[in-house]
C-alpha positions as a printed NumPy array, in Angstrom:
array([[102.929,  80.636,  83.975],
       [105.614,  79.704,  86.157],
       [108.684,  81.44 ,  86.545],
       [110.302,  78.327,  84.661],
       [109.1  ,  78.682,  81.609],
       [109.59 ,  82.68 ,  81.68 ],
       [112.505,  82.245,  82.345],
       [113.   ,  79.372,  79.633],
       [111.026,  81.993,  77.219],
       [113.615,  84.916,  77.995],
       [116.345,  82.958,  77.379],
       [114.723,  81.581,  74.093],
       [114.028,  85.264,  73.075],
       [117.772,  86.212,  73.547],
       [119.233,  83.459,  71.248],
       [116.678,  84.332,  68.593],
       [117.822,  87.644,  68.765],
       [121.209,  86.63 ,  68.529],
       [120.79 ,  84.382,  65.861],
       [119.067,  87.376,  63.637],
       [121.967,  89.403,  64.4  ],
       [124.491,  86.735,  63.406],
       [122.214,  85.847,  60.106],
       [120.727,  88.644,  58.882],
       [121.198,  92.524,  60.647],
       [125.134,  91.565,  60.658],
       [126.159,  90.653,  57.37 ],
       [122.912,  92.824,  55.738],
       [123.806,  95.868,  58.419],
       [127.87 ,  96.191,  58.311],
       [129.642,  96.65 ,  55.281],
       [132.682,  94.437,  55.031],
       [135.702,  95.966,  52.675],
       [137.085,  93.492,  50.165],
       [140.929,  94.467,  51.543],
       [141.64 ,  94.878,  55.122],
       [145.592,  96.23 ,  55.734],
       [147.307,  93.895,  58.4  ],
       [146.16 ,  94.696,  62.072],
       [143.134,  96.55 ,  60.743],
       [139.702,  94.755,  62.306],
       [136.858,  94.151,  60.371],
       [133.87 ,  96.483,  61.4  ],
       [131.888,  92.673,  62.028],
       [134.544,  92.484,  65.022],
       [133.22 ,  93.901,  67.473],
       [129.588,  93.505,  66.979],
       [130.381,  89.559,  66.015],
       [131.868,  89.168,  69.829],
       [129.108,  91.218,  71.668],
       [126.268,  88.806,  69.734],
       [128.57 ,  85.903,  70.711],
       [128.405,  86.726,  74.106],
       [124.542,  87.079,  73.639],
       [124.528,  83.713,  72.288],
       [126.349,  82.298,  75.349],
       [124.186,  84.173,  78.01 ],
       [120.776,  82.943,  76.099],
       [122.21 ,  79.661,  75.927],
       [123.401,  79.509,  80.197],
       [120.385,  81.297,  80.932],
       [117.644,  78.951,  78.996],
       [119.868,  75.502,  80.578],
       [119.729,  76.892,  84.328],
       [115.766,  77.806,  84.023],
       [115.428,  74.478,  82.254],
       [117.089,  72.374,  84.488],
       [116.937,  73.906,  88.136],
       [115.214,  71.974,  90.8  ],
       [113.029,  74.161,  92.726],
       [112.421,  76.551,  90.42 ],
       [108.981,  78.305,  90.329],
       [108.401,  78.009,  94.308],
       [108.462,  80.772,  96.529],
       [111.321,  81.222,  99.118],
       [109.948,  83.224, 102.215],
       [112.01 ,  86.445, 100.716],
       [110.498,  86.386,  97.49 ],
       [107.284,  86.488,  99.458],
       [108.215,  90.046, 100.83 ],
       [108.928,  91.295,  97.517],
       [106.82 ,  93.665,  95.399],
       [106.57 ,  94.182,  91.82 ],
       [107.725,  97.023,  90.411],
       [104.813,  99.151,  89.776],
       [103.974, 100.853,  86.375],
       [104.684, 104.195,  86.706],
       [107.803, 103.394,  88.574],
       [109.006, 101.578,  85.891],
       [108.455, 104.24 ,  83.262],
       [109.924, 106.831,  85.009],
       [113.017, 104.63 ,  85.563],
       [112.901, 104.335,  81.625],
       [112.525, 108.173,  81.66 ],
       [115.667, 108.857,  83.709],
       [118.01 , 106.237,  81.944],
       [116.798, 107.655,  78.088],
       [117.294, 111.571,  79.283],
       [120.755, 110.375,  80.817],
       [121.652, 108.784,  77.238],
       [120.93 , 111.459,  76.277],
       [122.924, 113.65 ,  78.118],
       [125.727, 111.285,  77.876],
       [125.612, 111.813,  73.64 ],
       [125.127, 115.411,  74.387],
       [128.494, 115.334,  76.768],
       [130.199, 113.59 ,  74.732],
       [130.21 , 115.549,  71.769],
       [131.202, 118.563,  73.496],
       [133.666, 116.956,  76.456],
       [134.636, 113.85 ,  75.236],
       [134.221, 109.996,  75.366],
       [136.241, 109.937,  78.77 ],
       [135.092, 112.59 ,  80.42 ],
       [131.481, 112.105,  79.674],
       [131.809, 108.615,  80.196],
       [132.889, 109.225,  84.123],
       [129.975, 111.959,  84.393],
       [128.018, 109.243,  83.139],
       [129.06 , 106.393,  85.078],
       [128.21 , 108.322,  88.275],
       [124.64 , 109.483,  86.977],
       [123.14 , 106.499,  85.655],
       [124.89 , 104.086,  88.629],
       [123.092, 106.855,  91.15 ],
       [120.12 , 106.921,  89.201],
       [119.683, 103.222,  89.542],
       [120.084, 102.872,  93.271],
       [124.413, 102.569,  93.389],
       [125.135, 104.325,  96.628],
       [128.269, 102.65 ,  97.591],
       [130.857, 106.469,  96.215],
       [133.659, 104.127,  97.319],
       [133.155, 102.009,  94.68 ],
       [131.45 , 104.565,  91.967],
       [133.902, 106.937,  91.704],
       [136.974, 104.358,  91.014],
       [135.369, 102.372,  88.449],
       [134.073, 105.823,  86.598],
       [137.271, 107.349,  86.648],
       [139.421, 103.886,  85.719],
       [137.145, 102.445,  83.278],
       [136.777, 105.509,  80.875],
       [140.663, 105.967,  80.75 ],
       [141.538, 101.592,  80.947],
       [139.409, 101.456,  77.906],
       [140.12 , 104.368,  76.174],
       [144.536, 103.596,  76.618],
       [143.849, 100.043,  75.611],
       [141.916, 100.899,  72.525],
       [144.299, 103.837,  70.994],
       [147.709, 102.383,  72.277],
       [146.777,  98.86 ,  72.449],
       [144.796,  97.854,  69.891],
       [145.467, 100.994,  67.396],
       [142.088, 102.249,  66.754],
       [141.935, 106.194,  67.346],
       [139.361, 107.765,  69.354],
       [138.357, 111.018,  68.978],
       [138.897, 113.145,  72.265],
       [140.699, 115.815,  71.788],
       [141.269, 116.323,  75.546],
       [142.131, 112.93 ,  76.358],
       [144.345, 112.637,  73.605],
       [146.463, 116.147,  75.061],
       [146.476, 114.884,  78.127],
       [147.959, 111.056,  77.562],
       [150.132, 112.318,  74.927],
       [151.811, 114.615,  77.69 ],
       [151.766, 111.772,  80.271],
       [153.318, 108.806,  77.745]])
């Protein structure tokens, strides 16, 4: 099989997930209250835009696999290249679930921003992200961007006790 059509297969596989998200797990999955008070999001919200965006990246990623020239044809660096070997592979999965599950752990204890910096750094060094001058900003402004645009932005409380001391002192 040629990488064409794998491709063409993934990206088949990604809007049929999508789709059963959007027809069935969705609707069936998510209760939807009969009364919403003004500026309150539906629970769909969120998990409506992520499958959206699902829907999207099946749909670019099936066109460009479809239609690229050249596709399927070694270049002489993908000669050099080596799969991934099994074992590998499973540890990889290993590390990333006993992270999770660390971050769940962290999270109940420290709280969403806090263990989501901690986490940031693990799993992005786990996976081979060595560059600290780029790590360490994006874990310490993306926990705190998302958590001050979702509690004063867009009004829906998060609980973290800590976070919530410390921006309520700062704003």
């Amino acid at each position: 099989m040629t990488m064409r059509l794998k491709e063409v297969g993934i990206g088949l596989f990604v809007l049929a997930l999508a789709f059963l998200l959007l027809i069935f797990l969705i609707p069936e999955g998510i209760p939807q209250p009969s009364r919403l008070r003004e500026g309150q999001l539906s629970p769909r919200f969120w998990p409506l835009i992520a499958t959206s965006i699902l829907v999207m990246s099946g749909v670019v990623l099936t066109a460009m696999a479809w239609f690229e020239k050249g596709q399927g044809t070694p270049t002489e660096s993908d000669e050099d290249d080596e799969p991934l070997p099994f074992t590998s592979a499973i540890v990889g999965l290993v590390v990333g679930f006993v992270l999770l599950s660390g971050y769940y752990w962290a999270m109940t204890r420290l709280g969403m921003v806090v263990a989501s910096a901690v986490g940031i750094v693990l799993l992005a060094y786990a996976y081979g992200e060595r560059r600290w001058q780029v790590l360490i900003p994006v874990a310490l402004l993306l926990p705190v961007a998302l958590y001050l645009f979702f509690v004063y932005v867009a009004g829906i409380p998060i609980p973290d006790p800590l976070a919530r001391t410390v921006f309520r002192a700062l704003f």
